[in-house]
N, C-alpha and C positions, 0 to 999 in steps of 0.2 A: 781616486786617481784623477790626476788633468791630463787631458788629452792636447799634447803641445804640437804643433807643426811650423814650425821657425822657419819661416821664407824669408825674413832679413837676414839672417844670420847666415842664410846661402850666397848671399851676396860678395861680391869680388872681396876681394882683400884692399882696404883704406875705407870705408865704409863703416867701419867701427872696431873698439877696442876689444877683446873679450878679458872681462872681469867680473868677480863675482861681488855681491855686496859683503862688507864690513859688518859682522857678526856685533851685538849688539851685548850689553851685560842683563838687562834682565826685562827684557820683551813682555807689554803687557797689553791686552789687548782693549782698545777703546771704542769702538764699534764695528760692524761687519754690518755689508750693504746684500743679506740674503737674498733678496728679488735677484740684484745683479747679478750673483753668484748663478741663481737657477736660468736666469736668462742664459747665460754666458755655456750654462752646462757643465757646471763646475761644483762637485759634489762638495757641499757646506763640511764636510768633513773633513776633508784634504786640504782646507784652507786653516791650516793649524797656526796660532802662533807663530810659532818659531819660523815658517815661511815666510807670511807676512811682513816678518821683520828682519829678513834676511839673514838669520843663524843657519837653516838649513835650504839645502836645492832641488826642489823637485825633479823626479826623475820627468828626460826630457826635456826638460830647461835648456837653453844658452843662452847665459850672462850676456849682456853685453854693454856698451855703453855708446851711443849712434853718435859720429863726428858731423859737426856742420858749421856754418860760419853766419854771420850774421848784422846787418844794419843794427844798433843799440842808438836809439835816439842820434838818428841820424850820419851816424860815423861807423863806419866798416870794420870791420874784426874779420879777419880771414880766415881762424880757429877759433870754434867755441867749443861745441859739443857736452853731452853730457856731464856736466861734473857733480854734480850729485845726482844722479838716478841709472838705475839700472834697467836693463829690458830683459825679467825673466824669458819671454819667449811669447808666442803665440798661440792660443786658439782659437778652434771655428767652432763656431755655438751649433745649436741642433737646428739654426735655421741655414747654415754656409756660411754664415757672417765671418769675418774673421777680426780678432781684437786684440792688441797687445796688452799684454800684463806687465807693468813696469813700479819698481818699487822707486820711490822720490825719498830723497834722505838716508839713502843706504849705502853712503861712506863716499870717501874720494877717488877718482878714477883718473887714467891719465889727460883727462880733460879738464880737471877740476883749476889749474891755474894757482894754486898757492891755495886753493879755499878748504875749509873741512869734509865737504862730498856731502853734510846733514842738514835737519831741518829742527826747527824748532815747533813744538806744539802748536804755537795760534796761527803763523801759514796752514798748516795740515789738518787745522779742523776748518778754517775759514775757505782752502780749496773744498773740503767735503761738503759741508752746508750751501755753497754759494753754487757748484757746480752740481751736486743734483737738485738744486732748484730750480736750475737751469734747465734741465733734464726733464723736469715734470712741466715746464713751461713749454715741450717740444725745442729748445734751441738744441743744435747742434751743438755737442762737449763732449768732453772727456769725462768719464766719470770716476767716481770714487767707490773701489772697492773694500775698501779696510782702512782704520787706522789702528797703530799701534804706537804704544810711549815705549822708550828704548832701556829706561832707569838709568840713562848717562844724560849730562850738563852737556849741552851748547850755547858757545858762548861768541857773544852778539854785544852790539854798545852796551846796551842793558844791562851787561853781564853775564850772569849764569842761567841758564833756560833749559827746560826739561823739553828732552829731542822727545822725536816722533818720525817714523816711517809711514807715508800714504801710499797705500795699491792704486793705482791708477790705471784707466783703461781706457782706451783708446781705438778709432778703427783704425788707427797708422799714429806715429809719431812724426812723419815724417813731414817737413817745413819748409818754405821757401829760402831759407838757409840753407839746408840739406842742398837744394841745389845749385847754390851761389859757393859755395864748399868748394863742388869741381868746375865748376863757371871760372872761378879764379885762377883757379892751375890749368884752366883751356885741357881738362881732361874729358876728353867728346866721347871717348870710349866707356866711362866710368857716367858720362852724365846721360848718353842713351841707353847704359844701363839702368839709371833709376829710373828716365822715365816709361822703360816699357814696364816697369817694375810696378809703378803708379798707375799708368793706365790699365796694366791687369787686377791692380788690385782695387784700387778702387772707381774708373772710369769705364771698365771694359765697353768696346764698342767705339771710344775715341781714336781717331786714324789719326794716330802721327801727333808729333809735339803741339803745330798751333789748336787741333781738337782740345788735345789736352789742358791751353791755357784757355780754351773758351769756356770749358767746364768747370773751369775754378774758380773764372770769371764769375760763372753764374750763381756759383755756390757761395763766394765771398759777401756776396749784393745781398744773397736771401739770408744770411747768420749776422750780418752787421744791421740791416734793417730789423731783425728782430732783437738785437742790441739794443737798439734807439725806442724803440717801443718800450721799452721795459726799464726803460731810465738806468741803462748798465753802463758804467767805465771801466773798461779794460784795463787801460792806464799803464801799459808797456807793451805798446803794439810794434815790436822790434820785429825785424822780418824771419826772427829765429822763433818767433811766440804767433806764426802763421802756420796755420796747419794748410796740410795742399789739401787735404779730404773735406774742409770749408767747416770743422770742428769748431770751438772755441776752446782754445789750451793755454796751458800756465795761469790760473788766476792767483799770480804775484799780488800787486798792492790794489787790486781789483775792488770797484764798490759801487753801491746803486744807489742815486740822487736823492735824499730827500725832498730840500725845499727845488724847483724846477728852475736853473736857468740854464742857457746850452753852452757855456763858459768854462760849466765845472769841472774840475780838478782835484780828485783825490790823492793822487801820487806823490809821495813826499821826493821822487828823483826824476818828477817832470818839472821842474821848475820855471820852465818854458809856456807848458800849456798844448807842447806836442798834439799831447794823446786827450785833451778835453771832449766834451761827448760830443760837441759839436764838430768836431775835427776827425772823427773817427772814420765818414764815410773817407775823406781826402785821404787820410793814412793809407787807407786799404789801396787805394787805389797808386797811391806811390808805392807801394808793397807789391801790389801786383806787376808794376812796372820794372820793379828788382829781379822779378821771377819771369818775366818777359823776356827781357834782357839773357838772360842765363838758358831761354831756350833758342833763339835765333839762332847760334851757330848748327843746331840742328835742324832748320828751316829749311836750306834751299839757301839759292843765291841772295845774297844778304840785305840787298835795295829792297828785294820783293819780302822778303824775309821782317825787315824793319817793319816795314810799311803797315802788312798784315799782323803783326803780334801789337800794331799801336793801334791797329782799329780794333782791334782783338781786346785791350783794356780799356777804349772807352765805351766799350759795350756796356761798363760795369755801371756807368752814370744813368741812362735810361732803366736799367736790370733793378738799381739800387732805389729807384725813384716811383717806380712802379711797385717793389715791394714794400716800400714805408708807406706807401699811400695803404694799398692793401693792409698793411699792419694796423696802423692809424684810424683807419677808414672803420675796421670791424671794433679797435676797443672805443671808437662814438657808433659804432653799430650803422654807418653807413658805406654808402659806396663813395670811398674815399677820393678815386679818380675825379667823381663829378662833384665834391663836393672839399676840394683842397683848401680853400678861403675861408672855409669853415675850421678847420682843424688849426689854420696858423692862426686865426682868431684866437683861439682860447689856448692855445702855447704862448702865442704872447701877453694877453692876459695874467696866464701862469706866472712868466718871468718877471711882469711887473709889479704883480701884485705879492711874488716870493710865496706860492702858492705849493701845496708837497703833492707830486707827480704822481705815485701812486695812487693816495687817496682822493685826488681829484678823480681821477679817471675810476676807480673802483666805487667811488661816490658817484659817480650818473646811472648807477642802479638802482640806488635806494635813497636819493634826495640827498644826499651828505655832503654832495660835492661843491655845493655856494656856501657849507661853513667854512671852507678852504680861501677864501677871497675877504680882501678888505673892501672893496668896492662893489658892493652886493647887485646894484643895480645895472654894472656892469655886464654882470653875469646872468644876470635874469634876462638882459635885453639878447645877450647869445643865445642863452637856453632853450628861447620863444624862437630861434632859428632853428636850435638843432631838433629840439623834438614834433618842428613841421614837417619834419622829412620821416617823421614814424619808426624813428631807430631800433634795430633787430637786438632783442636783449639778449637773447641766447648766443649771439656772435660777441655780443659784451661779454655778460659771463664768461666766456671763454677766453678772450684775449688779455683781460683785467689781474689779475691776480686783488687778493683780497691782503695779502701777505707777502712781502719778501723779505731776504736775510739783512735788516736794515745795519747801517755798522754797528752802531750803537749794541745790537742784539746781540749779533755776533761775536764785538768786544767780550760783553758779558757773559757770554755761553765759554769763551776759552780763558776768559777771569777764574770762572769757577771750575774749570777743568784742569786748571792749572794747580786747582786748591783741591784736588781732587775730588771733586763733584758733577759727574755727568750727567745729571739730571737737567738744567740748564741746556743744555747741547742737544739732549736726545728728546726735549720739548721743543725746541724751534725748528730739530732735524724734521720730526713730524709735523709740524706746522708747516715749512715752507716745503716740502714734497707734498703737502696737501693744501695748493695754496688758493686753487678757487671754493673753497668748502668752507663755508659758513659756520663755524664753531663759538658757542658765547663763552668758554676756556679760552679760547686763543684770541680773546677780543683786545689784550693789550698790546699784543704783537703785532696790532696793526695800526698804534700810534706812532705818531709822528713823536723824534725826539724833542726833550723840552732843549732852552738855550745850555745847559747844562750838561747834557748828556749828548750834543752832538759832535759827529767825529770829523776833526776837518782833516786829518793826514791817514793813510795807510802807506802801510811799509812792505816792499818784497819780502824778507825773512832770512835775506841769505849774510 
């Protein structure tokens, strides 16, 4: 049995649609994320199939489908909300936690816009693999509880595409959309409802709206800095793909750098270079300015009001500068504050030399990191810098990962899952939740791709 307690679903009336997911023809299950499940307190038994894939409703459930609006590369949309996914409901694990279960690709809802409500298999293993790597690397996400194949076609340019439902889990869904939603319709009643809704759920102790955006402030600076560490592009950091709880959610056309330069762009509907890895702190920070905005009329008089939610978001530049140094600082294993001249040495280096971000940095553990460089002497004249300073390897170890879900891999894990062989999937699932551990089986998954086998576009899925 799940034990549900649906505190969004109590929510006023315009807050969402209620609907159930789109019954599927022949539900098959492709993996189940048991740890989560037992975290979660959710007996592996009751997570049957046919749940999972939306044919049946757990008792306790309400459907729903959460309305919000949202910046999309720049340009306003006053309606978006859910249109493919569903929010079975809520629960609270055996520690208080509380987490939504919501199924992605379980049909169209009156938010869907003309589209099918589904997903297609290589989004829905590429959120699984990507977001709990995420997850074992400590980054704040969403995670993945379940995939399931549906035995129905979705169809996409491509064609024909074998659908799939992801459980996803969440400690809120809830976006800075969500509150630009009722910012737009100057609904003040409906928007101090969400946020005493937000600060009891997930800020308790924040007094009042500007607490609450200082906390989100602080929360956005510490999950984008450990973005940048970890060489991740989001790559649709629309203000509807912000979590308020400082998550990291929707990974659409999402992908982590190869070769290092801070320019890169995997998204085939950034065309711009928006959302590039180097642009990602700026983003946040005009995202949070969208969500600033949408809390001032709950402020107080509006001069004082302004004034305070803008020193309130440039908090985020100091917040976000101190935690990348921190992040930086431990994967060269020092104290990055006092030694920042040092770390943009060898980034730039990186760039110029077209050097792969991972295993450079996972290389200054075991000497591998100057096969990574053309200009070997370069690098040795750095080296003779950094290891004067006596660098803490155990703080490397840790921040390093040895493996991540590189595209290419990923590519090929949902290649052959598509040709129904999950072996491929359920070797790099295990690989990249085990991604500081030293395995000589998983020693090619930690190549860099050849010219051949690199990925330069990823695509959302919808």
């Amino acid at each position: 049995m799940i034990r549900f307690d649906n505190s969004y679903a109590r929510m006023p009336q315009g807050f969402f649609a209620r609907v159930d997911p789109t019954p599927v023809t022949a539900p098959r299950l492709l993996a189940l994320n048991g740890p989560l499940a037992d975290r979660l307190g959710m007996g592996r038994d009751a997570l049957t199939v046919e749940m999972l894939a939306g044919n049946a409703i757990p008792d306790g459930a309400a459907p729903l489908a959460q309305a919000y609006a949202g910046h999309q590369f720049g340009g306003f949309v006053p309606q978006l909300g859910d249109g493919r996914a569903v929010l079975l409901g809520e629960v609270v694990a055996p520690d208080g936690a509380r987490f939504d279960i919501q199924l992605k690709g379980s049909g169209p809802t009156p938010f869907s816009r003309r589209g099918d409500g589904r997903a297609w298999m290589g989004p829905v293993l590429r959120e699984y693999l990507v977001s709990e790597f995420m997850a074992a690397m400590g980054v704040p996400t969403t995670r993945a509880l379940a995939a399931v194949a549906t035995g129905d076609q979705v169809w996409r340019e491509q064609g024909g595409l074998p659908g799939a439902v992801l459980t996803r889990v969440a400690s809120s869904h809830i976006r800075v959309g969500t509150f630009q939603f009722f910012a737009v319709r100057d609904d003040r009643a409906r928007l101090q409802a969400l946020t005493d809704h937000v600060i009891a759920r997930h800020y308790p102790g924040a007094d009042g709206p500007l607490a609450l955006l200082d906390r989100v402030v602080a929360a956005q600076a510490e999950t984008i800095a450990h973005w940048m560490a970890l060489g991740f592009i989001h790559g649709v950091m629309n203000t509807d793909n912000m979590a308020i709880s400082g998550e990291t959610i929707d990974y659409g056309p999402c992908a982590f750098m190869d070769i290092y330069h801070p320019d890169t762009v995997f998204s085939s509907i950034d065309r711009q270079g928006r959302y590039a890895w180097a642009n990602q702190p700026n983003i946040a920070v005009w995202n949070l300015a969208q969500f600033a905005t949408c809390l001032i009329p709950l402020m107080g008089p509006e001069e004082a009001a302004v004034e305070a939610a803008t020193a309130s978001v440039h908090r985020f530049a100091p917040l976000y500068q101190a935690a990348w140094l921190r992040r930086f600082g431990a994967k060269l294993g020092i104290d990055g504050a006092q030694h920042q001249p040092l770390i943009e040495r060898l980034l730039s280096m990186m760039a110029t030399q077209r050097a792969d971000f991972t295993r450079v940095f996972a290389g200054l553990s075991n000497d591998t990191a100057r096969d990574e460089f053309t200009d070997r002497a370069a690098f040795d004249a750095w080296a003779r810098d950094w290891q004067a300073l006596s660098p803490d390897a155990a703080a490397m170890a840790q921040a390093n990962p040895r493996r991540i879900p590189r595209n290419h891999r990923v590519e090929q894990a949902i290649a052959s899952a598509v040709a129904d062989d999950m072996g491929p999937f359920r070797r790099l699932l295990e690989a990249v939740t085990h991604p500081r551990e030293a395995r000589d089986d998983w020693a090619d998954l930690a190549h860099a791709p050849t010219t051949a086998q690199l990925v330069h576009q990823t695509f959302c899925g919808t």
